[in-house]
C-alpha positions in Angstrom: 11.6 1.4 -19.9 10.0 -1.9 -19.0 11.5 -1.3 -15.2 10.4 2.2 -14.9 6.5 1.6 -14.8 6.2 0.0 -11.9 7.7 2.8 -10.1 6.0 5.8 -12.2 2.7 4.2 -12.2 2.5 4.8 -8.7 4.6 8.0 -8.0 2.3 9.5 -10.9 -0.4 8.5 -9.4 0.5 9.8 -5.9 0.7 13.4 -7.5 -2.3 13.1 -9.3 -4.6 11.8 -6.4 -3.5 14.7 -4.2 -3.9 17.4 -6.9 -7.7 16.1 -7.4 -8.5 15.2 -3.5 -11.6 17.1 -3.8 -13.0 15.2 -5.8 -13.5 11.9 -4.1 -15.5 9.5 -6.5 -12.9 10.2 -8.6 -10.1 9.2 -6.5 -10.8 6.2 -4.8 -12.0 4.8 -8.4 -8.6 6.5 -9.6 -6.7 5.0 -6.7 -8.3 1.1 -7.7 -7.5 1.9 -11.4 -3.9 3.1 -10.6 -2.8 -0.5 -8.7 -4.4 -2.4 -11.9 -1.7 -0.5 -14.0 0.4 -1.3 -11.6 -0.4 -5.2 -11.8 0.0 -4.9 -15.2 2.9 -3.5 -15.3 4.8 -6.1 -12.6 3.0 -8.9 -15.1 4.8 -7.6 -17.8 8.0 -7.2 -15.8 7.9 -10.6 -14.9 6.6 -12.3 -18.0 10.0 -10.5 -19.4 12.3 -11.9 -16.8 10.9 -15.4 -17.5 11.4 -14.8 -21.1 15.1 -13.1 -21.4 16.7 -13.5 -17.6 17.4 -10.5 -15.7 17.1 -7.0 -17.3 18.9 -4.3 -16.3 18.9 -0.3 -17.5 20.6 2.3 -16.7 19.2 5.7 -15.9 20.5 8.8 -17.3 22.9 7.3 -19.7 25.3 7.1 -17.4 27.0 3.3 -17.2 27.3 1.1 -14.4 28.7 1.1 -11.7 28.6 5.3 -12.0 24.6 5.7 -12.6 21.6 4.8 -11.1 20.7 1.1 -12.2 17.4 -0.5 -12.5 17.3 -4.3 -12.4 15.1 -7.6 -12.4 15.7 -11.0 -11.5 12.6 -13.3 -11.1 12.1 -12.7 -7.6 12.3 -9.0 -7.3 10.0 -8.8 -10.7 8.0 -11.7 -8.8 8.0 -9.5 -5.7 6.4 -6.2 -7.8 3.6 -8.7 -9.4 2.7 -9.8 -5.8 2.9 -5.7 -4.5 0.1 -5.0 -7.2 -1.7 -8.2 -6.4 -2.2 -6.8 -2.5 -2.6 -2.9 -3.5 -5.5 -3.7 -6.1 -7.1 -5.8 -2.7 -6.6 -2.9 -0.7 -8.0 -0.1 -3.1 -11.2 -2.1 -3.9 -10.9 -2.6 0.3 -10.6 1.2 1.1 -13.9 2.1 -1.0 -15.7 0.8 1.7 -13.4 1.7 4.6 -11.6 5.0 3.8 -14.4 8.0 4.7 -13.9 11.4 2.0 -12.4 12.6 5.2 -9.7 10.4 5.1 -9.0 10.5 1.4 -9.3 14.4 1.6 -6.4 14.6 3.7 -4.5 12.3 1.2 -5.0 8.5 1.7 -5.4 7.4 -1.6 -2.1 9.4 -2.5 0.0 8.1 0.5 -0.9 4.9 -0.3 0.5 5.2 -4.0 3.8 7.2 -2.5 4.3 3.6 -0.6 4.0 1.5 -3.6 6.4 3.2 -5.6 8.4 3.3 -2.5 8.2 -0.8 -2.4 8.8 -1.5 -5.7 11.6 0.9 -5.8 13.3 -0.9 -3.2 12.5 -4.3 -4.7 14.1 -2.9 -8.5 17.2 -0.8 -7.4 20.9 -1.9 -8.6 22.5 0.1 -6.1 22.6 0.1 -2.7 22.5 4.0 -2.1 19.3 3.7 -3.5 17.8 0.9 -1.7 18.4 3.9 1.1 16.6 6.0 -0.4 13.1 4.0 -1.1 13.2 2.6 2.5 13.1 6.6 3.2 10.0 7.1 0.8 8.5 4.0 1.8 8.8 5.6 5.9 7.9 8.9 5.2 4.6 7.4 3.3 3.8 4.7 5.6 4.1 7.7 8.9 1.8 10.0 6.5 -0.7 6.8 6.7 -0.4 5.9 10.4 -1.3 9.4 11.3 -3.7 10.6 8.5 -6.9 9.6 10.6 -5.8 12.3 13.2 -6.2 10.4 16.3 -4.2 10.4 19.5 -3.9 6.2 19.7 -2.2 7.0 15.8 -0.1 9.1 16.8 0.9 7.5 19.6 1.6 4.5 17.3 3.6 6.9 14.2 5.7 7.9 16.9 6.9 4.5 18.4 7.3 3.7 14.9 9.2 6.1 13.8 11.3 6.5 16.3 12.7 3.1 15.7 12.7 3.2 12.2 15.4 6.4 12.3 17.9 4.5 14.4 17.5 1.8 11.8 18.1 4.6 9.0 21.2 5.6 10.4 22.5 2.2 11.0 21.9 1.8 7.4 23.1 5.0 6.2 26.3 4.1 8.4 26.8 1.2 6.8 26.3 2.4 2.9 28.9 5.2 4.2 31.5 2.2 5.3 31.2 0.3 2.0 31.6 2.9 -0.2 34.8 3.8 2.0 36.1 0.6 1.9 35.0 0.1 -1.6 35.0 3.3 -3.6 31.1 1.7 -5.6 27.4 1.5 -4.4 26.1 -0.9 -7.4 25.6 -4.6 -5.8 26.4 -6.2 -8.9 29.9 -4.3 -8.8 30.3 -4.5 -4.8 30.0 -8.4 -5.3 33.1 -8.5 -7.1 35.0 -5.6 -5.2 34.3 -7.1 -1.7 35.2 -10.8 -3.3 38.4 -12.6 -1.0 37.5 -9.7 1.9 34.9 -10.6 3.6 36.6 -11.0 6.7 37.8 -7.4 7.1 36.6 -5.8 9.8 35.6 -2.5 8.0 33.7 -5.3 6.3 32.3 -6.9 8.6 31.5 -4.2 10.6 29.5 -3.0 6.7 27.6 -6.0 6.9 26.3 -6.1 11.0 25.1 -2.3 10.4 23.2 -3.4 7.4 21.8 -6.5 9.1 20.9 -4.3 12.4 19.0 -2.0 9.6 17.4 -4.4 7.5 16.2 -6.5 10.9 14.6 -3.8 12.1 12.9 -3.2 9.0 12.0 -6.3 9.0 10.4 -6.4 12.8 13.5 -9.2 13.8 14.5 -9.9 17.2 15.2 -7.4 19.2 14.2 -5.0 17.5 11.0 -5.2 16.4 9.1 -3.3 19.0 7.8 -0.8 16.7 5.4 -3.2 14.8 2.8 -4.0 17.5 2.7 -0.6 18.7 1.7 0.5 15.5 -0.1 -1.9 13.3 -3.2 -1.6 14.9 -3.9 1.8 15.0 -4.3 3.3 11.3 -7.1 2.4 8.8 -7.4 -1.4 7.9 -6.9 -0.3 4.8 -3.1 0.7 5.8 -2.4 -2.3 8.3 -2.9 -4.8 5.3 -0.5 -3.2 3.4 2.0 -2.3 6.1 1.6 -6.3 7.2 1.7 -7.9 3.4 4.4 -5.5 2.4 6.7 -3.9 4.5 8.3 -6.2 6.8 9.0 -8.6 3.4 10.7 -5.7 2.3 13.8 -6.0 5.1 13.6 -9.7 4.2 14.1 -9.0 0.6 17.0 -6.8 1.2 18.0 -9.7 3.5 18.3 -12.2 1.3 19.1 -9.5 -1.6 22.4 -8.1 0.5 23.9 -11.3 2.2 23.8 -13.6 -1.0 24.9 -10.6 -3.1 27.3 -8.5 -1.6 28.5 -10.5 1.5 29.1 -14.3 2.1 26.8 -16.1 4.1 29.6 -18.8 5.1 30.9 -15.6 7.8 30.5 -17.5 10.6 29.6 -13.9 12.8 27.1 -13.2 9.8 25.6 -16.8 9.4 25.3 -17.3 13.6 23.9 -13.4 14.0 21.2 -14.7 11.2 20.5 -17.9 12.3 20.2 -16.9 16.0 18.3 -13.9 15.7 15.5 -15.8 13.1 15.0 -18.3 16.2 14.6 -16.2 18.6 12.1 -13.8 16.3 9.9 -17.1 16.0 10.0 -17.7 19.6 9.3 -14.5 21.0 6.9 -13.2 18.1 4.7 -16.1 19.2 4.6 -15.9 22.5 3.5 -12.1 22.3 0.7 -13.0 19.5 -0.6 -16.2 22.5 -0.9 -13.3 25.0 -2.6 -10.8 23.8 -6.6 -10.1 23.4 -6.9 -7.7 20.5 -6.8 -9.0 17.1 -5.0 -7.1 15.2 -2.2 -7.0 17.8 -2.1 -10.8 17.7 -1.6 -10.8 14.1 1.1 -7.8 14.5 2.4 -10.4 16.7 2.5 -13.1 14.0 4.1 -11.2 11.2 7.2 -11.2 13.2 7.1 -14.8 14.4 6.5 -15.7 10.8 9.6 -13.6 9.5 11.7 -15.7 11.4 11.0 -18.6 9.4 11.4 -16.4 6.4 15.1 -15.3 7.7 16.0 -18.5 9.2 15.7 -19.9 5.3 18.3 -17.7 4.5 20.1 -18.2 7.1 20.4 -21.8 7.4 22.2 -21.1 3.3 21.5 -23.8 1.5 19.2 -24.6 -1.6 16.8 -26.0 -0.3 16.5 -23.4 2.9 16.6 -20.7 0.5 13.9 -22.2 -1.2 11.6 -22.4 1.5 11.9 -18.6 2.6 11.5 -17.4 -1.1 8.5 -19.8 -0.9 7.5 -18.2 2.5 7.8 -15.0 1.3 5.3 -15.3 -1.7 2.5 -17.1 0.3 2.6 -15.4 3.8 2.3 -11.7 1.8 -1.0 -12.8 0.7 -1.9 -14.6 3.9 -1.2 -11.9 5.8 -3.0 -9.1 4.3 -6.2 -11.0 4.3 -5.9 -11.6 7.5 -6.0 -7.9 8.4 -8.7 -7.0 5.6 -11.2 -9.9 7.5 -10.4 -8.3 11.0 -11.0 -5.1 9.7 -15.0 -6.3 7.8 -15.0 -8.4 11.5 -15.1 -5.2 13.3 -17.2 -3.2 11.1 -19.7 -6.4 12.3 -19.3 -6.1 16.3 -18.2 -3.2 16.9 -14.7 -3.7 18.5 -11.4 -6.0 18.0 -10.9 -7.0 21.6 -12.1 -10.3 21.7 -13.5 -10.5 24.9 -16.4 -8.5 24.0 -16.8 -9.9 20.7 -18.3 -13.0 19.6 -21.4 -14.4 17.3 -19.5 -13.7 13.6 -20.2 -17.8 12.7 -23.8 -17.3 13.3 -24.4 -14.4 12.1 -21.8 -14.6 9.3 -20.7 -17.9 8.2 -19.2 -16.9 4.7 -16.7 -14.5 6.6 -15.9 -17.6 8.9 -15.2 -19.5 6.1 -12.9 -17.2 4.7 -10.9 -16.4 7.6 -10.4 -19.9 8.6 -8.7 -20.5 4.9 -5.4 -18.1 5.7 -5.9 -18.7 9.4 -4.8 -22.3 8.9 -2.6 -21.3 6.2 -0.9 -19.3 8.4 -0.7 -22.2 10.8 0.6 -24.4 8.6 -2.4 -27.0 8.4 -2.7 -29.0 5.0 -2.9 -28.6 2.2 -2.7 -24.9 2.5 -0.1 -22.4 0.9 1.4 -22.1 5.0 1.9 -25.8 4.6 4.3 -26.1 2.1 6.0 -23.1 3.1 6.5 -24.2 6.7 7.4 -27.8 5.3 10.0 -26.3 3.1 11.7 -25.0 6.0 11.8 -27.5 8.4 12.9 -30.2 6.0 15.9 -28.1 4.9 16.6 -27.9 8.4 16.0 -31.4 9.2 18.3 -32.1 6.1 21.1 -29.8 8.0 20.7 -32.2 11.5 19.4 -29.2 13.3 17.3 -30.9 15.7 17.0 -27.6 17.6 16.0 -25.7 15.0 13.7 -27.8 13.5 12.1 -28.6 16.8 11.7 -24.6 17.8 10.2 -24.5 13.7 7.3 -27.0 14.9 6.7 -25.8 18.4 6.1 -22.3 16.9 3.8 -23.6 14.0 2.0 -25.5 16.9 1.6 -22.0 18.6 1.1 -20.2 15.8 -2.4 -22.5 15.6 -3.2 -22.1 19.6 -3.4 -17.9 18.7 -5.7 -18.3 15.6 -7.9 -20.4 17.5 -8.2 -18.0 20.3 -10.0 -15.5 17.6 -12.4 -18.3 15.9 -13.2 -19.1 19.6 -13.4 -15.8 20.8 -14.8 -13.8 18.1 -16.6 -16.7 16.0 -17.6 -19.6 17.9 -19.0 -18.4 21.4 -22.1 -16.0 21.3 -21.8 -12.3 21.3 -22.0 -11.0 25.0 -24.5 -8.3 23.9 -26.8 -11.4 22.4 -27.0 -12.1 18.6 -28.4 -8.8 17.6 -25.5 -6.9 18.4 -23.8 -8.2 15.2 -25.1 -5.8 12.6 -25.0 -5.5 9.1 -23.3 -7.0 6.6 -20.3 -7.4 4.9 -20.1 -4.7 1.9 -18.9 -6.2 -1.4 -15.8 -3.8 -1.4 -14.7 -5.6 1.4 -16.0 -8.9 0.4 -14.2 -9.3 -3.5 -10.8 -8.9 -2.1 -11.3 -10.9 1.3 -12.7 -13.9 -1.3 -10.1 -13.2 -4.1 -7.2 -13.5 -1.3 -8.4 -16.6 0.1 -9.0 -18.1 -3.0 -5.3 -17.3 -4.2 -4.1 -18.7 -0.6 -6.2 -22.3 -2.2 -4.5 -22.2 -5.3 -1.0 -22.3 -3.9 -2.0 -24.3 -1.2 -3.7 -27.0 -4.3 -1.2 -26.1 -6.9 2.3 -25.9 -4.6 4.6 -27.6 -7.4 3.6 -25.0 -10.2 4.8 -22.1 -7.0 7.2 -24.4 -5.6 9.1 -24.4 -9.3 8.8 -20.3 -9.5 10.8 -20.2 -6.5 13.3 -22.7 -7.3 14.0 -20.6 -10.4 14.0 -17.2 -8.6 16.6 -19.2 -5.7 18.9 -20.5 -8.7 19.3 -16.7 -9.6 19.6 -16.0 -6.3 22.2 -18.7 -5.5 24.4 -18.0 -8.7 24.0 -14.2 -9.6 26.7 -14.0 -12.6 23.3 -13.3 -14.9 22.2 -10.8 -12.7 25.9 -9.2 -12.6 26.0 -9.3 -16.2 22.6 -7.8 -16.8 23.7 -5.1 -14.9 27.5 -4.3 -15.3 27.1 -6.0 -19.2 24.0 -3.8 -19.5 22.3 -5.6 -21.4 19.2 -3.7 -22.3 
């Protein structure tokens, strides 16, 4: 049962917050209290996983590979922890932001629908499954783009959308090929079956649908056009948790499919992998330098920063896989505080373009502070989680003589740290064009727990990097030699 909370703790709650919408004290305390339980549960969860290995159950009594199975390894249990880190941030975040409006037409609730969606995807066994949570996890995240009910948010569900179904039927093409090829669905049985074949093209041809789905998911080169037409039109509330969450969950089923199921030592696979992470860096950075609005440069970084995440994988060995499991934690957290300060930034000035902005380290030198600490993270500046993350990365390249790759690794951090200091400069550092009174207000403490408790975290890593660094190293070994996992699964364990 220990697997089943962190998906019924939010689906529950989804059905419950809708039912009592009327009511909206209730609900947005409801909603706050509902991603505690879910913390809770993914601490338990993981605490588990550190104590036994992977657990694995079965639902419906029917066996693997036949049923639906339920598994944990450390990183997908680690993965659920760090989903109810950012949706307890969020919650607290949307009492100030999210109007009764808002929650009347069912914020709170959609919001819950994603979760469950998330860590469904992050727990399944099998892969039909994995299908089916990306679908809860879209319809949920297009029911929060367009729940405001304005034209720009509709504009942006639709671009969305509209890529994301192409994706879906790449993915649902692939599952379709596998199972023809293979007669299962359950990864831990499809790792065996598809053992001595990966070169066949029915295989192959499996495993490039799959990595066209799962890299558009993921906003990878070249198709990733649906992110910054999106992320900065619904609530802030929403863009922190599309931003910490959803993106990481194509990577997860990245690194979750092609170390699983197929062989990273294809070359086809390994080149489309290594290539396309490149030129996501590259080109994700170079949109973020050129743009004006805020939250569409940081729409901008989330894909630049993926491909460092899937050029770990990629580059397949230990130490790269290290580094983008390492990644992964730190740039979730990073991330989403990023979009919860732009969001109490605008609240003070009255816009996100940053050419009519300015005055915030005047006026408000707290939230200055605290956006500089995940801005440089983000950048990679010392001794910051970013740092390790990046350094991970580029020394397992290094390691691998890939001058080129290590070289467009740095260029991009370097980059990455031009963009960041376009908003301290623009919307910080140089004086408000209006004059200093038109930055009103303050920042309300809804807004200002999480923003503080995110940064904090971001200090911890950044201060503490061996104690994270030794997490991930555990979760890779799994990764890297999944015969517990299997065994947890087609052994069924528990």
């Amino acid at each position: 049962m220990i697997l089943v909370w962190p998906i019924v703790i939010p689906l529950a709650s989804a059905a419950l917050l809708l039912l009592f919408r009327k009511w909206s004290g209730l609900v947005r305390w409801g909603s706050v209290a509902a991603a505690v339980a879910l913390l809770a549960a993914g601490i338990w969860l993981l605490a588990t996983v550190l104590e036994t290995g992977p657990v694995a159950a079965q639902m419906g009594g029917w066996p693997a590979p036949f049923g639906i199975t339920l598994v944990a390894d450390i990183l997908s249990a680690a993965m659920v922890v760090i989903t109810g880190i950012v949706a307890v941030a969020v919650t607290i975040y949307g009492l100030a932001e999210i109007d009764r409006t808002e929650g009347w037409h069912g914020h709170h609730a959609l919001v819950h629908a994603l979760l469950a969606g998330v860590c469904g995807a992050f727990l399944t066994g099998d892969i039909f499954n994995l299908y089916v949570w990306f679908e809860v996890m879209l319809i949920a995240s297009f029911g929060l783009l367009v729940v405001n009910g304005t034209k720009k948010s509709a504009d942006g569900a639709v671009k969305y959308v509209g890529l994301n179904l192409i994706a879906t039927l790449a993915f649902l093409s692939g599952v379709g090929l596998l199972y023809g090829v293979t007669g299962t669905l359950n990864m831990a049985d499809l790792s065996g079956r598809l053992e001595g074949r990966q070169e066949e093209v029915a295989v192959l041809v499996s495993a490039m649908l799959l990595l066209f789905a799962f890299g558009a998911k993921a906003a990878m080169f070249p198709v990733f056009f649906w992110l910054p037409a999106s992320y900065h039109t619904p609530s802030v509330t929403a863009a922190a948790l599309f931003s910490a969450l959803l993106t990481k969950v194509g990577v997860y089923a990245l690194i979750r499919v092609f170390t699983l199921i197929y062989d990273l030592d294809v070359p086809l696979v390994q080149n489309m992998l290594l290539w396309g992470a490149v030129l996501t860096m590259i080109v994700g950075v170079l949109g973020a330098a050129a743009q004006n609005h805020w939250r569409r440069i940081l729409g901008f970084h989330i894909i630049s920063q993926i491909g460092y995440m899937v050029l770990g994988l990629a580059l397949a060995t230990p130490a790269a896989m290290l580094g983008a499991i390492f990644y992964l934690f730190h740039h979730i957290i990073v991330k989403a505080n990023l979009f919860l300060i732009a969001g109490a930034a605008r609240r003070m000035v009255g816009s996100e373009e940053l050419k009519i902005t300015g005055g915030l380290y005047a006026a408000r030198p707290l939230l200055a502070v605290l956006f500089l600490i995940p801005a440089l993270s983000l950048a990679g500046i010392p001794p910051l989680s970013g740092f390790w993350a990046k350094f991970l990365i580029v020394a397992a390249s290094l390691e691998l003589e890939a001058w080129l790759i290590t070289f467009a690794a740095l260029a991009v951090g370097l980059l990455t740290l031009y963009s960041m200091s376009k908003i301290w400069l623009e919307a910080f550092w140089k004086p408000h064009p209006d004059g200093p009174d038109a930055v009103v207000g303050k920042v309300p403490m809804a807004m200002l727990v999480p923003i503080l408790s995110l940064a904090t975290l971001t200090v911890i890593i950044g201060l503490s990097a061996g104690m994270f660094v030794d997490a991930a190293l555990a979760a890779t070994e799994q990764i890297l030699d999944p015969t517990a996992y299997i065994e947890a699964v087609l052994g069924a364990r528990e």
